[in-house]
Backbone as CSV, one residue per row, in Angstrom:
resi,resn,N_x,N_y,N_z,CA_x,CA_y,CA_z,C_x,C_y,C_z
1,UNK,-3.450,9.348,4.341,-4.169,9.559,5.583,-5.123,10.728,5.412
2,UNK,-6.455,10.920,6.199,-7.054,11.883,6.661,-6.539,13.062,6.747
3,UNK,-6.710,14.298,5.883,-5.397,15.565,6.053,-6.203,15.787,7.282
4,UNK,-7.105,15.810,8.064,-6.925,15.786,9.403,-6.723,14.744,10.618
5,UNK,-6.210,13.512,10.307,-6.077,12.668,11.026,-6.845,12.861,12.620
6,UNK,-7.754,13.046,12.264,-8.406,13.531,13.736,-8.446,12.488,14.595
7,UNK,-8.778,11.114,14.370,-8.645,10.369,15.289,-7.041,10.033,16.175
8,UNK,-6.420,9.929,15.026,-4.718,9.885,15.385,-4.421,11.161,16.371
9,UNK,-4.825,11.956,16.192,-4.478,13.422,16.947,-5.094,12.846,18.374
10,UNK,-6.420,12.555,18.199,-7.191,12.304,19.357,-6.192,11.554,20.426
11,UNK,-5.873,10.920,19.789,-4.810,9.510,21.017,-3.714,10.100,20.953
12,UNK,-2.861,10.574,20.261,-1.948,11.288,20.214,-2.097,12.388,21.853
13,UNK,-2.869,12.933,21.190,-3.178,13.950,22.699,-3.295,13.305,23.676
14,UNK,-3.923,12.592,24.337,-3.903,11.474,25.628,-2.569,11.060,25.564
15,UNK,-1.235,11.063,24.919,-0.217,10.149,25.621,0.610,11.268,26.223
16,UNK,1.351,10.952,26.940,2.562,12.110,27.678,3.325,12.458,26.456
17,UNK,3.941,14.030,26.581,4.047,14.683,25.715,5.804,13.887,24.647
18,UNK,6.637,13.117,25.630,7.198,12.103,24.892,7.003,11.074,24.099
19,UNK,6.306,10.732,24.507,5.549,9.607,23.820,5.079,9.608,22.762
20,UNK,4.172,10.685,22.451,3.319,11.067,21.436,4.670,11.950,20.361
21,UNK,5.438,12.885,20.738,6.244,13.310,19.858,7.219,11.570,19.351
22,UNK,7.344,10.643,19.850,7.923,9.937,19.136,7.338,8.645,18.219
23,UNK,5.778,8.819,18.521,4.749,8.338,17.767,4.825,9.319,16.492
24,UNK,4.520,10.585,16.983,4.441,11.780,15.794,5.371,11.719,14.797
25,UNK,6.638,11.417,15.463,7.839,11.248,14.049,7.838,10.266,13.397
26,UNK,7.358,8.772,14.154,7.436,8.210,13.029,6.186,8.053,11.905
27,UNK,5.281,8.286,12.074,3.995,8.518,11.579,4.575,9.969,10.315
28,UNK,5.492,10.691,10.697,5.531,11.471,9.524,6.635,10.748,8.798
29,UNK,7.591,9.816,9.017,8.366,9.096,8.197,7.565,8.032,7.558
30,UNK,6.425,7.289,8.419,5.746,6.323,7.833,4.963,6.607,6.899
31,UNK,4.333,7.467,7.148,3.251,7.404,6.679,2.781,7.779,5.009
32,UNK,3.923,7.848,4.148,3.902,7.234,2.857,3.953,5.908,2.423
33,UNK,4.660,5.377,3.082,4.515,4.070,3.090,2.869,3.043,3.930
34,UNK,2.714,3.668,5.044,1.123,3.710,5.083,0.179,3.368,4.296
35,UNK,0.003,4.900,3.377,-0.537,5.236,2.029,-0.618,4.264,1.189
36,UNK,0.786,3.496,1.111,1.192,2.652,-0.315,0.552,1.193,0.013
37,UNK,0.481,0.729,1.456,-0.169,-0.716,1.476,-1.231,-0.054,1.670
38,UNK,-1.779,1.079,2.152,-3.741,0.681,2.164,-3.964,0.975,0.657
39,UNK,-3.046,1.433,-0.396,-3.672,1.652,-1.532,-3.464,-0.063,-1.765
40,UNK,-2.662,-0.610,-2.394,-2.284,-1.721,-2.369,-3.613,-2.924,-1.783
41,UNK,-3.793,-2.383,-0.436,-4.912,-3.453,-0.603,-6.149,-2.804,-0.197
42,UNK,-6.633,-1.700,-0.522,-7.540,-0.960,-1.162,-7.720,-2.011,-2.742
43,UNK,-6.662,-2.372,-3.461,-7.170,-3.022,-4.432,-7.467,-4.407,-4.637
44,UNK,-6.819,-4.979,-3.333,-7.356,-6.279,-2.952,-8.973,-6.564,-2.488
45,UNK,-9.077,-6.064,-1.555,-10.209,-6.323,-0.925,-11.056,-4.353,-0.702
46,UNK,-12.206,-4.502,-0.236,-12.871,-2.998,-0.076,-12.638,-2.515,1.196
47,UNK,-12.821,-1.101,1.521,-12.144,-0.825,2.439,-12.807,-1.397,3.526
48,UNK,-14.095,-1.301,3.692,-14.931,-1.937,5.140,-14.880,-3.490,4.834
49,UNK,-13.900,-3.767,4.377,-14.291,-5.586,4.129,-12.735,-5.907,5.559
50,UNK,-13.755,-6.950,6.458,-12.464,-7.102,7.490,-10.961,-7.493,6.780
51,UNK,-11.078,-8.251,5.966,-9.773,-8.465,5.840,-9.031,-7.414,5.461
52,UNK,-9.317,-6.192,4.644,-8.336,-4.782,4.428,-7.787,-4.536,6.037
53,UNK,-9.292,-4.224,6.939,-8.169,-4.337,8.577,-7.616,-4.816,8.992
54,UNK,-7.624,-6.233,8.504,-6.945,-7.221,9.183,-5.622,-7.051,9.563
55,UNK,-5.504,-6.786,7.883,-4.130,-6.675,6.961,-3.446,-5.689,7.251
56,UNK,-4.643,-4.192,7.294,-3.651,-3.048,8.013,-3.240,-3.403,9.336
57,UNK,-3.685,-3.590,9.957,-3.585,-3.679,11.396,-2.413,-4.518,11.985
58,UNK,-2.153,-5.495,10.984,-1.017,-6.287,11.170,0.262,-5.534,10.551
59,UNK,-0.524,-4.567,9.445,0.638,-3.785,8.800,1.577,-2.925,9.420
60,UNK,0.396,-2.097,10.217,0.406,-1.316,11.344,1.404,-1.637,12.259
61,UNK,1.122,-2.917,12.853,2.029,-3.518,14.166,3.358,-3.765,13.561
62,UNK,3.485,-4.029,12.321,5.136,-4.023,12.013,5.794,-2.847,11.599
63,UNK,5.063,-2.384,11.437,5.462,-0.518,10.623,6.021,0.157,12.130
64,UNK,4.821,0.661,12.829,5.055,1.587,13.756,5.591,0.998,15.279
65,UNK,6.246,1.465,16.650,6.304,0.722,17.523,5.083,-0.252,18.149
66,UNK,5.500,-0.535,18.703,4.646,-1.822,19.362,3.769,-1.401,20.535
67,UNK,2.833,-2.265,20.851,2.135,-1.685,21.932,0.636,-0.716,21.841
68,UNK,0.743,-0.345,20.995,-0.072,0.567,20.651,-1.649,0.702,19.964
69,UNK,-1.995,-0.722,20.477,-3.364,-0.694,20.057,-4.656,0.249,19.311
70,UNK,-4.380,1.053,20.233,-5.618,2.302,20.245,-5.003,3.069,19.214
71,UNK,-3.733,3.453,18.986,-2.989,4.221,17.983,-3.428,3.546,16.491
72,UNK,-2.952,2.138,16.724,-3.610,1.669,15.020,-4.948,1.705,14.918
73,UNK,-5.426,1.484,15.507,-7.306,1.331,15.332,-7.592,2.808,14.972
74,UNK,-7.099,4.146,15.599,-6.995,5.296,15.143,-6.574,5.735,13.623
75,UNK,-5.559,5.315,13.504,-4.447,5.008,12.171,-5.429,4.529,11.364
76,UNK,-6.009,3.625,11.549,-6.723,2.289,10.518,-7.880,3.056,10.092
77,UNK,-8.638,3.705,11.501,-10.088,4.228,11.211,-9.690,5.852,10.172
78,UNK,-8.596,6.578,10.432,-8.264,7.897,9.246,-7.871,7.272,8.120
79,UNK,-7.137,6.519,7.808,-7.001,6.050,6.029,-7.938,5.651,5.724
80,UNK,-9.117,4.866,6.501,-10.212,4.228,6.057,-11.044,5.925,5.012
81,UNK,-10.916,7.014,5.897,-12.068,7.473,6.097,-11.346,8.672,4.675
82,UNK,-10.163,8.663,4.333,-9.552,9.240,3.193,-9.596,8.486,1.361
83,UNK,-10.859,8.036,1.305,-11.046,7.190,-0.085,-10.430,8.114,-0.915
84,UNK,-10.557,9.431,-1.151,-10.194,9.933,-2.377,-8.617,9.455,-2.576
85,UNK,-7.792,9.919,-1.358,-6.278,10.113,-0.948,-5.983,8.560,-1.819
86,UNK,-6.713,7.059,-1.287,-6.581,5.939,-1.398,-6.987,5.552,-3.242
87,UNK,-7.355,6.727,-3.592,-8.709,6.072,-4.866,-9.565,4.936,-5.037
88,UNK,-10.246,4.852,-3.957,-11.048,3.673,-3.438,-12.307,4.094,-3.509
């Protein structure tokens, strides 16, 4: 991820302060595993090619709780934006 995940922070901040701390934990348990499918299909397809989002995004919805639209599109848009982290 983005060592500033700024977008994630962004939505993060908008949810009530429960909410977001239990987004926050799992995002620090996930989020090696994160790492490992966008590298993964970082080598499938390029990162702005839809299907890498597709793929995260669906990755996303099984990884983290549910519901959370704006959180993955956040999620999706900081790994995008971390090529080095990805080696992409």
């Amino acid at each position: 991820m983005s060592r500033e995940w700024t977008h994630t922070r962004e939505v993060l901040g908008k949810l009530q302060p429960i909410t977001a701390s239990l987004y926050l934990g799992k995002l620090a348990l996930k989020s090696p595993q994160l790492i490992a499918q966008a590298r993964t299909l970082s080598q499938q397809y390029p990162l702005h090619d839809d299907r890498f989002k597709i793929h995260m995004i669906h990755y996303l919805r099984e990884t983290m709780p549910g519901g959370m639209e704006t959180l993955y599109e956040a999620l999706l848009t900081d790994i995008m934006a971390d090529k080095l982290q990805l080696g992409a």
